[in-house]
C-alpha positions in Angstrom: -3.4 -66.0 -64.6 0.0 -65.9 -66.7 0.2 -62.9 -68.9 1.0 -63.0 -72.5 4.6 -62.2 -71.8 5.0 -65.2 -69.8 3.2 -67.4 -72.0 5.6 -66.3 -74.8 8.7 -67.1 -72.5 9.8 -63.0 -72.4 10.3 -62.1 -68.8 11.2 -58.6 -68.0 14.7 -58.2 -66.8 16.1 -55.8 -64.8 15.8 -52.0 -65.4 19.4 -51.0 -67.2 20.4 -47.6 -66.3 20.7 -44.7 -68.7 24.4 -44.1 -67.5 27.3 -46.3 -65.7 26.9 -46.0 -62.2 29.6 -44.6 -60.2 30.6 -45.3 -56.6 29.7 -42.3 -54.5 32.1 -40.3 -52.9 33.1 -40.6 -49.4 33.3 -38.3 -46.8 36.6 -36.4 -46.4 38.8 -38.2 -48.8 40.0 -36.4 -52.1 37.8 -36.9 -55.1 38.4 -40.0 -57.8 41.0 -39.2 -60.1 38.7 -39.3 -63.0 38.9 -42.4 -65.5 41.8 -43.0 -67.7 40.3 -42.8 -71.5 40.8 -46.1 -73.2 43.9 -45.6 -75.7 42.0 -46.6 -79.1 42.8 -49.9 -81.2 45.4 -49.0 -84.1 44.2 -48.8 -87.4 43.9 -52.0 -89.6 47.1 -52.5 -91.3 46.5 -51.6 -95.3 46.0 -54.5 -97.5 49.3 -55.8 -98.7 50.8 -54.5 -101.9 50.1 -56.3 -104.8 46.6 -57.6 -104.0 43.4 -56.5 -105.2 40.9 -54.9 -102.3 38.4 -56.5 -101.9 34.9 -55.2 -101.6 32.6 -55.9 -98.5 29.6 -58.3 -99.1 26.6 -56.6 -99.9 23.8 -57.4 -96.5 21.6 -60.1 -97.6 17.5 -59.4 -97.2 15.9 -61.3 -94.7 13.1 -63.9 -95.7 9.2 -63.3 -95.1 9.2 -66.2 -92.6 11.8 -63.8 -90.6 10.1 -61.2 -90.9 6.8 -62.4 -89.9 8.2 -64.0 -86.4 9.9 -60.6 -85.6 7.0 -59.1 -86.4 5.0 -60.9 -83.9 8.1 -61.6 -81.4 7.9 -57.3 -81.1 4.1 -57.5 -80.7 4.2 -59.7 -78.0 7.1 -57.4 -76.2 5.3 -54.9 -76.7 2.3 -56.1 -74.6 4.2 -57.8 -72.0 6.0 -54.2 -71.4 2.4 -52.6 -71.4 1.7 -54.9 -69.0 4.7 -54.6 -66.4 4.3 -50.9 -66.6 0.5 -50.9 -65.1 1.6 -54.2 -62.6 2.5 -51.2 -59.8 -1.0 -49.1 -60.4 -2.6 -52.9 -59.7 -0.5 -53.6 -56.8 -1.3 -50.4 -55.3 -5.1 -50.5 -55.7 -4.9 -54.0 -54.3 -5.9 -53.5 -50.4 -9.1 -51.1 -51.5 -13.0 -53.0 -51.4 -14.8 -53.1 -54.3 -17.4 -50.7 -54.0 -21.2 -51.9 -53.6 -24.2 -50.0 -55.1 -25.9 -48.2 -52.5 -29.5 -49.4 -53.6 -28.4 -53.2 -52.7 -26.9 -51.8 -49.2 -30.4 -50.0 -48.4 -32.6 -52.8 -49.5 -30.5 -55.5 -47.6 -30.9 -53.2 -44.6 -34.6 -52.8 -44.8 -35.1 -56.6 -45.4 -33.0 -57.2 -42.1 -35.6 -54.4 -40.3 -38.9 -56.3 -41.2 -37.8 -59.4 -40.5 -36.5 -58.3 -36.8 -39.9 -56.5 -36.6 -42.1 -59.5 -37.9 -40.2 -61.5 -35.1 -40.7 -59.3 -32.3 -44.6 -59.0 -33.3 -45.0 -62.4 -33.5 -43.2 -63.2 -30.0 -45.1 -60.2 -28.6 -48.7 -61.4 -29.2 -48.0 -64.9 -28.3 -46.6 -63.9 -25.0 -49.5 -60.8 -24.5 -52.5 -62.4 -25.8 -51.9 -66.2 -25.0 -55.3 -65.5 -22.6 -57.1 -63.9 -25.4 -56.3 -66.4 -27.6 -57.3 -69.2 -25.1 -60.8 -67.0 -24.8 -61.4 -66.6 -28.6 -60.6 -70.5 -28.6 -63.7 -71.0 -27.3 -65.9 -68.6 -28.7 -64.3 -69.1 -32.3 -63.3 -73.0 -32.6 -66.8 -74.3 -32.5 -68.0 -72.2 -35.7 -68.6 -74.5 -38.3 -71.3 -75.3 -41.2 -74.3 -76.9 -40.5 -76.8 -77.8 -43.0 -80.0 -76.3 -42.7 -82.4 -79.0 -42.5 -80.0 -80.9 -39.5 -80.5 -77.7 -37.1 -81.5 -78.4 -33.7 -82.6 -76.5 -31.2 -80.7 -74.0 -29.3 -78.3 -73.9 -32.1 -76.7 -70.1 -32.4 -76.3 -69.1 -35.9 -74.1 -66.7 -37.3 -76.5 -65.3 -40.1 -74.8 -61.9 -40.8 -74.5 -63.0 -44.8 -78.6 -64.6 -44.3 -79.6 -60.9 -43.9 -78.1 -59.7 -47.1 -80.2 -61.7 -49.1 -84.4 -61.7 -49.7 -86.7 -62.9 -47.6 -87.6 -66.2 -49.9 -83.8 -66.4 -50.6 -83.0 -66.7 -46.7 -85.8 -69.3 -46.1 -84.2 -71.6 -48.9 -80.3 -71.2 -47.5 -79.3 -74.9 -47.7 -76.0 -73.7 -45.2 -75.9 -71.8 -41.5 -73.0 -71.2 -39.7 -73.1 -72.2 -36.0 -70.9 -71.0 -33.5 -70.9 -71.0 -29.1 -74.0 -69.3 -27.7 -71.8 -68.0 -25.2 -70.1 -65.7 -27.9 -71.2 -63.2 -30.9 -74.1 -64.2 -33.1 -76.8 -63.5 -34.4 -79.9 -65.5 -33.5 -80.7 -69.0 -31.7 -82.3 -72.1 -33.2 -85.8 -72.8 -30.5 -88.1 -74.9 -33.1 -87.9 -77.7 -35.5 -91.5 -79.0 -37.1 -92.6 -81.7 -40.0 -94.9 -80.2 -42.8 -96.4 -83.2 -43.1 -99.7 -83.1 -42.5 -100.3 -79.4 -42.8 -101.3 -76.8 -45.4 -97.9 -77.5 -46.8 -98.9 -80.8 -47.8 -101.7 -81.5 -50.2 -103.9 -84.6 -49.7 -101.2 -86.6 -51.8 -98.3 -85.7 -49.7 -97.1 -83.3 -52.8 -96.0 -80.1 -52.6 -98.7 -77.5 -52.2 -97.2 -74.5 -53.1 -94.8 -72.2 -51.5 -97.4 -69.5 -50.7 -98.7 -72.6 -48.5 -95.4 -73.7 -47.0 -94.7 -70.0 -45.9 -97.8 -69.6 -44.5 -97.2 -73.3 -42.4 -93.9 -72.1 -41.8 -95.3 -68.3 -40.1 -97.8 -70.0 -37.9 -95.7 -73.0 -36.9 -92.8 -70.7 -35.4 -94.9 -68.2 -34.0 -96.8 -70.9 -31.9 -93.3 -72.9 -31.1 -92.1 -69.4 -29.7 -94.1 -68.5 -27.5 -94.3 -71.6 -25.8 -90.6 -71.9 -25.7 -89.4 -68.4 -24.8 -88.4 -67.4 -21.3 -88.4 -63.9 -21.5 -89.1 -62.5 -25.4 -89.2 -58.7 -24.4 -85.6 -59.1 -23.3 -84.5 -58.2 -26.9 -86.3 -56.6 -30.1 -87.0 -60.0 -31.4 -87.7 -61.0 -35.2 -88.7 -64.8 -36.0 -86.8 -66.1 -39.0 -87.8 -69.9 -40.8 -85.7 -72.1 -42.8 -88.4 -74.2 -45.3 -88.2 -75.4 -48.7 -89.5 -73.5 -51.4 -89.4 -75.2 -54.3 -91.3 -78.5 -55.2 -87.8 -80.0 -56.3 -86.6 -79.6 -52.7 -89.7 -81.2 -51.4 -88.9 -83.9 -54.0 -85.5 -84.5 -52.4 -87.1 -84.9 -48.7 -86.5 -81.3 -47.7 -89.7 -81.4 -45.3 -89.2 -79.5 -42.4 -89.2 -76.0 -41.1 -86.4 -75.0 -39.0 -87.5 -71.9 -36.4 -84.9 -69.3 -35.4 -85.3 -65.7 -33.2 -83.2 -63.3 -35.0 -82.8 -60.4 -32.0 -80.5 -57.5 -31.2 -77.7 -57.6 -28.6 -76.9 -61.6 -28.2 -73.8 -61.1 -26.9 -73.2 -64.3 -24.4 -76.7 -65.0 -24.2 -77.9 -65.7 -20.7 -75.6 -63.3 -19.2 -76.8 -61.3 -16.2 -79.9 -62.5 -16.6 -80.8 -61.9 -20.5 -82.3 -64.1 -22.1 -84.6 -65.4 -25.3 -85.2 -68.8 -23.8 -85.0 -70.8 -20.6 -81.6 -70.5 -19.5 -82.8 -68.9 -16.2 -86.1 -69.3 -14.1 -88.5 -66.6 -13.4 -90.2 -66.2 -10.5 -93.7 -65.5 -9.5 -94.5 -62.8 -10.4 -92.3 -63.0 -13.9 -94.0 -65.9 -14.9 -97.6 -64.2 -14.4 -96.1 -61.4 -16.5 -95.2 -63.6 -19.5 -98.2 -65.5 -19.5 -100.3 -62.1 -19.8 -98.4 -61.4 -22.5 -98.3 -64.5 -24.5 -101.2 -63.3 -27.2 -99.3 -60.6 -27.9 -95.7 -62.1 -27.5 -97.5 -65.0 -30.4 -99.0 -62.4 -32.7 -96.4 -60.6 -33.1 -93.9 -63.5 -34.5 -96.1 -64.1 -36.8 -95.3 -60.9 -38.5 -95.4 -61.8 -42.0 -92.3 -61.2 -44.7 -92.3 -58.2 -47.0 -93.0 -60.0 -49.9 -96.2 -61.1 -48.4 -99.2 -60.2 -50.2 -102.2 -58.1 -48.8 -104.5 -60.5 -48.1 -101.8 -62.1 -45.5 -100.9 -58.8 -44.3 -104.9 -57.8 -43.3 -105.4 -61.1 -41.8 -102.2 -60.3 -39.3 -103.3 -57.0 -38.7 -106.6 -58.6 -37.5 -104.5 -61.6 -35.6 -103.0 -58.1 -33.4 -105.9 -56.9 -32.6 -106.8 -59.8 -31.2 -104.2 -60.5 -29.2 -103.9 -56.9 -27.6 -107.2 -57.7 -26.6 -107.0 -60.5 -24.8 -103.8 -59.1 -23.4 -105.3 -56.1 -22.2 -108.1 -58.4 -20.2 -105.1 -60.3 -18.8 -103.1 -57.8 -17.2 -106.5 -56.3 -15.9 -108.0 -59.0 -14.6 -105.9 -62.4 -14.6 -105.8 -63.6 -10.7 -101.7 -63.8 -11.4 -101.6 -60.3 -11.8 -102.5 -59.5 -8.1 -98.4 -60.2 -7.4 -97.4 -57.9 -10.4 -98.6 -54.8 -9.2 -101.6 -53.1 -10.2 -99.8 -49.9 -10.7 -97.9 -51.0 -13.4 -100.5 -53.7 -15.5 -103.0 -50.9 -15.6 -100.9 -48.7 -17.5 -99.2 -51.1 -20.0 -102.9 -52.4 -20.8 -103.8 -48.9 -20.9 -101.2 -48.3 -23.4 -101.8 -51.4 -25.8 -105.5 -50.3 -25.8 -104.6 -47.5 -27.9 -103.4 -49.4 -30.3 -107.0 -51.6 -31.1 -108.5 -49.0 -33.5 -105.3 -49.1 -35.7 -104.9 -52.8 -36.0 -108.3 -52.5 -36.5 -108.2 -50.3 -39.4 -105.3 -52.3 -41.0 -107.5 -55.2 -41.4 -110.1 -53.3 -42.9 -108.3 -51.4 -45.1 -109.0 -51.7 -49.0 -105.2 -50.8 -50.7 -101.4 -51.3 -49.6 -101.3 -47.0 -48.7 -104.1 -47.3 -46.2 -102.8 -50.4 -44.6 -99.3 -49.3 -44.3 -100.6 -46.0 -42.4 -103.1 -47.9 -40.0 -99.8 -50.0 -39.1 -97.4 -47.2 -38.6 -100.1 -45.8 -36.3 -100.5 -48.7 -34.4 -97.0 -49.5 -34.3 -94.9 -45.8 -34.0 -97.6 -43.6 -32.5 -99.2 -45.6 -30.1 -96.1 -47.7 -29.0 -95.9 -49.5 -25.9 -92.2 -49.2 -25.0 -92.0 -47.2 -22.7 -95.6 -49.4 -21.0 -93.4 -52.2 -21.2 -90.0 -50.3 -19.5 -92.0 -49.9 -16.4 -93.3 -52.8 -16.0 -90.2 -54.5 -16.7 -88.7 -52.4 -14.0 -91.3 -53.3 -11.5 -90.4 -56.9 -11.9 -86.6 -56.6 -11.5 -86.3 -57.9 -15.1 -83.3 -56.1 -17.8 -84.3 -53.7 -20.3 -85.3 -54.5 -23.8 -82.3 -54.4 -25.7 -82.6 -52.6 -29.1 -79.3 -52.1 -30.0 
């Protein structure tokens, strides 16, 4: 960029020394004779004789115009001086880099490091876990939402966020997710049944109330499972029903119950052996086993919900006191039961025997405080787990999962 100096046409000339230069001396010759002074010009001649002298013009005053151009011609050669004398200082300092804040040089430093460390992450699990990935695939790809009223059996449901909610709020979900049995979930689809032309319906086909359809829904499931399950007392097992609840979903064709075993530990269901349902065959003496025990194994899903009033809660109390009976004579005297071992029948029938006076007294009972004792008698202190570890252990068949 031209500085004012050139703009203006000034140009700085060369330095002019102080002093005339003088040739330096040589070596060994004599030294300069020094120089001759200048003889000095004669003195004007005096004006001739006879004339006047005249007197020297007085200087004449320069105009404004003058003045103002030399005023700005000194201005200007003053700043184009200014700027020769700091031309060096530039040139000098022109080879250094121009310094960078040291915040920008950290920052672009520590951007470089995660990106080099996002890269290696990434590149690292696809080449480590391309066989985990290939694994989950199949366990994870297959989850999707299903509504509730198209379930079909043998459906496995992931109903972690179902469990959260109330018992009426869970029978009315309109939405499961369903994922691979052969993965994590949380219960498995066995039962789907009309209401039609049960105490759901009235006369009419209306709706007959949802005291009516829960009840339907109870006895429906509990009947479904125990004819479809394999082997129940392979997992703590709770039956769960999807139903409608309000007469506007009736309205809207909503009329069937979907049946589902919530149960503990269904972790790749049918694996060594473990099962809800028939994804293995029992033998002889299995099968004997779980037809002694179907009274009990169909009483006991049809444990009603919390909210359930007393009435329904004494009539299931009653409901297990029947069925331990009849599943006491069964593992005492059913022919089947000769291939079981007698060893081990007589003492799980022994142990549910205990349990008839308390089911017995929860059906009698007269407020909610007796009845909840009666049941935690029969239930906690006269519990047949460890009955049914035996026996289960006679016939070669897995623990009970309740974990």
């Amino acid at each position: 960029m031209p500085s004012d100096a050139e703009r203006d046409g000034l140009r700085p000339g060369p330095l002019e020394p102080s002093a005339p230069l003088r040739p330096a001396p040589c070596l060994g010759s004599e030294p300069a004779a020094p120089p001759r002074e200048q003889a000095e010009p004669p003195p004007e001649s005096a004006p001739a004789p006879g004339r006047a002298a005249r007197s020297a013009p007085a200087p004449r005053r320069p105009g404004r115009s003058t003045r103002l151009r030399a005023a700005a011609t000194s201005g200007r050669t003053a700043r184009a001086t200014a700027q020769w004398e700091e031309t060096p200082d530039r040139v000098g300092r022109a080879g250094e880099p121009v310094p960078t804040p040291r915040f920008w040089r950290v920052w672009w430093r520590g951007l470089a490091a995660v990106v080099v460390l996002i890269v290696v992450a990434i590149v690292g699990g696809t080449l480590s876990g391309t066989d985990e990935d290939e694994e989950a695939e199949g366990v994870y790809a297959q989850v999707r939402l299903v509504l509730a009223d198209q379930l079909r059996p043998r459906d496995c449901v992931l109903a972690g966020s179902l469990f959260d909610l109330g018992p009426r709020e869970r029978a009315a979900a309109e939405k499961v997710s369903v994922t691979s049995c052969w993965g994590p979930h949380d219960g498995v689809v066995f039962g789907r049944m009309p209401l039609a032309g049960t105490a759901a319906e009235t006369p009419g086909g209306g709706f007959a109330g949802p005291a009516k359809v829960r009840e339907a829904a109870r006895l429906g499931c509990a009947e479904r499972f125990a004819e479809e399950s394999r082997d129940p007392y392979s997992h703590d097992f709770t039956i769960q029903a999807l139903y409608p609840v309000t007469r506007t979903e009736w309205e809207k064709g909503r009329r069937t119950v979907v049946c589902w075993a919530s149960a503990k530990g269904l972790f790749q269901e049918g694996e060594d052996g473990m099962s809800l349902f028939d994804h293995h065959d029992l033998d002889e003496q299995q099968e004997a086993f779980h037809q002694a025990l179907k009274p009990l194994t169909r009483a006991r899903a049809e444990r009603p919900d919390e909210e359930e009033s007393l009435r329904t809660e004494r009539r299931w109390a009653a409901s297990m006191k029947r069925a331990v009976e009849e599943t006491v004579h069964r593992l005492r005297f059913d022919d089947g039961m000769g291939h079981f071992g007698t060893a081990a029948a007589a003492d799980l029938a022994d142990v549910l025997a205990t349990q008839v006076p308390a089911w017995d007294a929860a059906a009698k009972a007269e407020d909610e405080d007796a009845y909840g004792d009666a049941r935690g008698e029969a239930e906690l202190e006269h519990s047949f787990g460890t009955g049914m570890a035996e026996a289960r252990q006679v016939l070669l068949l897995p623990p009970v999962i309740t974990e």
